[in-house]
N, C-alpha and C positions, 0 to 999 in steps of 0.2 A: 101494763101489758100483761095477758093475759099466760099460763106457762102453757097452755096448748098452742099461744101463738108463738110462745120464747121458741119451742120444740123445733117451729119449723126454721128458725134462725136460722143463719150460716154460721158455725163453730169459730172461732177463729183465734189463735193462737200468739200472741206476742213474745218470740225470741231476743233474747237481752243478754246483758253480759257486757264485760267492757273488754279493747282495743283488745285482740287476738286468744280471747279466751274459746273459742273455738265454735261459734255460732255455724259458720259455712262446712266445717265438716260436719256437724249434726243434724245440717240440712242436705248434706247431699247422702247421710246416714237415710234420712227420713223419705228422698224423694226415690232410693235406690233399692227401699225395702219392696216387696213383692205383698203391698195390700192391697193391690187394687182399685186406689181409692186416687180419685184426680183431688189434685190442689191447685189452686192459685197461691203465689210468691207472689210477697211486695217487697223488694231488696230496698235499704235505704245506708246509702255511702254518707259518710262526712269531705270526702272531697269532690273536684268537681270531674273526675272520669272513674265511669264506675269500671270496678277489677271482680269482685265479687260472683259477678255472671260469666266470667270466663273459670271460675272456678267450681259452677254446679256442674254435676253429671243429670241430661235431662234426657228423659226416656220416652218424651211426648204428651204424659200424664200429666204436664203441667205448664200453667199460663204462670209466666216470668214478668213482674214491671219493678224495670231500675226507676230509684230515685234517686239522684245524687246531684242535686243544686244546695245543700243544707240538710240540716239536723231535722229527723221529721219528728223529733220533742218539740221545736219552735217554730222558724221559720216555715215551713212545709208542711205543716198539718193542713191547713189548708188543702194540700196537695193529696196529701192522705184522704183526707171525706170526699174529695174528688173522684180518686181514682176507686177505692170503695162504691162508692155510688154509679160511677159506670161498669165496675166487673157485676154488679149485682143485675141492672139493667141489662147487660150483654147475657147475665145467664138464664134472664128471667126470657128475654127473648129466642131463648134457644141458638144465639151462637156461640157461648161458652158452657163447657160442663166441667162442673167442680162440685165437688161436695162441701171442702172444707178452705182457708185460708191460715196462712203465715206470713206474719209480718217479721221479719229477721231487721231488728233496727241496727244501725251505726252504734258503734261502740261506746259512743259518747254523750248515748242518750240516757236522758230520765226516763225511765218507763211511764210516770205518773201525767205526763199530758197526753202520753199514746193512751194510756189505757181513757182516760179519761174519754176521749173520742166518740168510746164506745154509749157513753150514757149522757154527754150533753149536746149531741147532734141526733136531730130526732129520726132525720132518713137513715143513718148510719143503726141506728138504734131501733128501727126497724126492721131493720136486714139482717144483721149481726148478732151473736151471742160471743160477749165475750168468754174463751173457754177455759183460759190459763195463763202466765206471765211464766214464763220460762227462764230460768237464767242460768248461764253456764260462767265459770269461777276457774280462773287461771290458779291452778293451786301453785305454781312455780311462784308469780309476782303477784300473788291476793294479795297479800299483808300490806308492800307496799302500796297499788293500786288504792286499796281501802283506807288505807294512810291520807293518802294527798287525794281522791279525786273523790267528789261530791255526789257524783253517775256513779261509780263501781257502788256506792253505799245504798241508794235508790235502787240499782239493780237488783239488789240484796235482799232489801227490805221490801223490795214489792212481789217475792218473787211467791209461786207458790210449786214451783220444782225448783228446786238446786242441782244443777247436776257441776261436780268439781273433777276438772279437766287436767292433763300434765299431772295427774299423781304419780304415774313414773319417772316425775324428774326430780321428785323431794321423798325425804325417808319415812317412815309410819309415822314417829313422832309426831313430825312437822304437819301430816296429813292431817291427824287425830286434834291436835291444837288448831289448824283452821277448822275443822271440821265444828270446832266447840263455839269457834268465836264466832260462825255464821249461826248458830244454831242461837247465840244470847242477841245478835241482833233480827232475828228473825225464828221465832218459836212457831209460827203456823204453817211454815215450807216443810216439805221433805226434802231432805237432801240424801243423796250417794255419788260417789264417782264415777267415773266414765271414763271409755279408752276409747279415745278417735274414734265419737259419737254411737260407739255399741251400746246401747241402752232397749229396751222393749219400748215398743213405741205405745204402746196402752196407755203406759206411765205418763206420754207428755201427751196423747192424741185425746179428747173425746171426753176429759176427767171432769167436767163442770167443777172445778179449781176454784175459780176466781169466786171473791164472796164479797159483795160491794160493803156488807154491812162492818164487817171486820175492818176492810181498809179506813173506811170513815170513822174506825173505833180509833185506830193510830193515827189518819189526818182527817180529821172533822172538814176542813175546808177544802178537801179534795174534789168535790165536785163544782167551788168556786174558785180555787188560785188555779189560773193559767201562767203565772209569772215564771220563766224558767232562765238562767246566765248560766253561761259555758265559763268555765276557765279561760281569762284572754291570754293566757300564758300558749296553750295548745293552738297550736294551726297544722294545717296540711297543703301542700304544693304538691303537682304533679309533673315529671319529668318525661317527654315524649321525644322520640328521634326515628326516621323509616331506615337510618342507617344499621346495617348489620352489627351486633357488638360480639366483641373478642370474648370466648368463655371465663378464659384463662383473665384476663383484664379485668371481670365484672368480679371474679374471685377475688383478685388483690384486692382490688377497691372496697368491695362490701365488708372484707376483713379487717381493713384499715381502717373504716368508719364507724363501726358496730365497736372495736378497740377502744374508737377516742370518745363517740356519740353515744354509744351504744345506752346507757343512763335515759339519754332525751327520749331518745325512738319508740313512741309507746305502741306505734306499730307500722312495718313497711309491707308494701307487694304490691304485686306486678306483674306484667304480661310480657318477657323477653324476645326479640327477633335475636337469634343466637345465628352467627356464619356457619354456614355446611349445613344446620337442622334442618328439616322440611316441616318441623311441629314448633307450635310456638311451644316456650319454656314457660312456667308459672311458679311465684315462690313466695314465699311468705316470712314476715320474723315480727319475731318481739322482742326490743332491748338484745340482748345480747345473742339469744337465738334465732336463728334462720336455715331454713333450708328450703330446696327448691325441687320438682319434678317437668316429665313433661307432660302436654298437655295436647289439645287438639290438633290434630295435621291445619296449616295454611293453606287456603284454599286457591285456585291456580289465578283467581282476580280479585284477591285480597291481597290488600295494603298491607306488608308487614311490618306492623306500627309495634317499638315499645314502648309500656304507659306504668311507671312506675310512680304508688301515690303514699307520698312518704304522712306522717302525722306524727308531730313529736311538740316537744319543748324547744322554742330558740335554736331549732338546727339552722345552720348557716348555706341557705337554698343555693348562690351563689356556688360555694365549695362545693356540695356536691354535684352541682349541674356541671360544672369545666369537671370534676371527676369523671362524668360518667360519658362527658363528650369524649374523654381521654382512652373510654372502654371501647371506643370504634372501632372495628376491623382494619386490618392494615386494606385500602383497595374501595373499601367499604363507604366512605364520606360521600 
């Protein structure tokens, strides 16, 4: 392909990172800046109700598609050259206008079959430029994360921005030592930190980053292994109920669990029907952190449904579902 035809590609941008390292705030960083420029969103959940799109701020400038039946590293790619190949057809027909695309994957993905997408499917690769591999780094739990999970490492190593998240919850030292060890597992990324996604977006938008020749210098067979295995340790369940829950009750409870589970939970959140609100609540954690805001007004014939999608290690679905049935309102059942 020719680069006056690459030129007229569609950019498109792969956001990566693992379980709560802050991908959705640096997308709604992204969708809330004043450039002008429309995007299509392809959100992709690991569980099977997405929470994600109740957490962007959307201002109209942008075509939103959930995916959350599977990991779009494996199961779902499929679904990925799909959905790609009709936004592209829809803009080409003039009823979408985009300039650019992002794909914000599940916490659990390997970047290396997403990206790949981009250069062994030929309509995708005719559409598409791929423009950068993004990846955002929970500087609170990297160590660990990078320790045990096989995605936080791929994330790392494919990345060609770093941007390192939660440095105000660890000291300079600690920041400066990950800072070193990202940099010996990955010498071609720039890295710097980031505060709830304030970043210039030049950095991550439009950089022609991605360098096919380099990647195939570190995995030779990266434009033929599609083989990709999840941890079968990690699963996620979703808990839903239109009963109103107690504030005071979701309190104990989340403190009680995050106390004893808190270790498994590599990340929770959720869309709350709270009693007395007229807005739904929305909230988010990792391991032992969580907090929550509020979120959209309930609209006067909408279901107020809460859809909480836990992902952890061996948590016991069981215990917290009677938990959180136990968070009902008194009146409320």
């Amino acid at each position: 392909m020719t680069n006056a035809n690459a030129d007229q590609r569609i950019p498109t941008t792969i956001l990566t990172g693992f379980l709560g390292s802050g991908k959705t705030t640096l997308l709604n960083r992204i969708l809330t800046e004043h450039h002008g420029g429309k995007i299509a969103v392809i959100e992709n959940e690991f569980g099977e109700a997405g929470i994600d799109n109740e957490l962007l701020v959307q201002d109209g400038n942008e075509q939103i598609v959930e995916m959350n039946n599977g990991c779009i590293c494996c199961t779902v790619r499929g679904d990925l050259v799909r959905i790609l190949s009709s936004l592209a057809a829809r803009r080409d027909a003039g009823e979408l206008h985009f300039e650019r695309v992002i794909i914000e994957t599940t916490g659990l993905a390997d970047p290396a079959p997403v990206a790949q997408t981009f250069f062994v499917d030929e309509a995708v690769q005719e559409k598409y430029l791929l423009d950068a591999i993004v990846t955002l780094v929970d500087a609170k739990h990297a160590d660990l994360q990078l320790d045990k999970h096989h995605e936080a490492q791929e994330q790392v190593g494919f990345a060609d921005r770093i941007l390192m998240s939660k440095v105000d919850l660890v000291g300079e030292e600690e920041t400066k030592r990950l800072m070193e060890r990202l940099r010996r597992m990955n010498a071609r990324a720039t890295i710097k930190t980031v505060h709830f996604g304030q970043t210039e977006l030049k950095e991550l938008l439009d950089t022609r980053s991605f360098n096919l020749d380099e990647i195939i210098n570190i995995e030779p067979d990266f434009l033929d292994d599609v083989t990709h295995e999840h941890d079968d340790d990690v699963t996620s369940f979703v808990y839903r109920t239109t009963a109103a829950l107690d504030q005071d009750k979701l309190e104990a409870f989340f403190s009680t669990i995050v106390a004893i589970y808190g270790a498994a939970m590599l990340r929770y959140k959720g869309v709350l029907n709270i009693v007395g609100l007229d807005r739904r609540a929305v909230f988010q954690g990792v391991h032992m952190i969580f907090g929550a805001d509020i979120g959209k007004p309930w609209k006067k014939d909408e279901v107020r449904e809460t859809r909480i999608v836990f992902i952890g290690k061996q948590l016991p679905v069981e215990h917290f579902s009677l938990g959180l049935d136990g968070c009902v309102a008194e009146g409320a059942a």
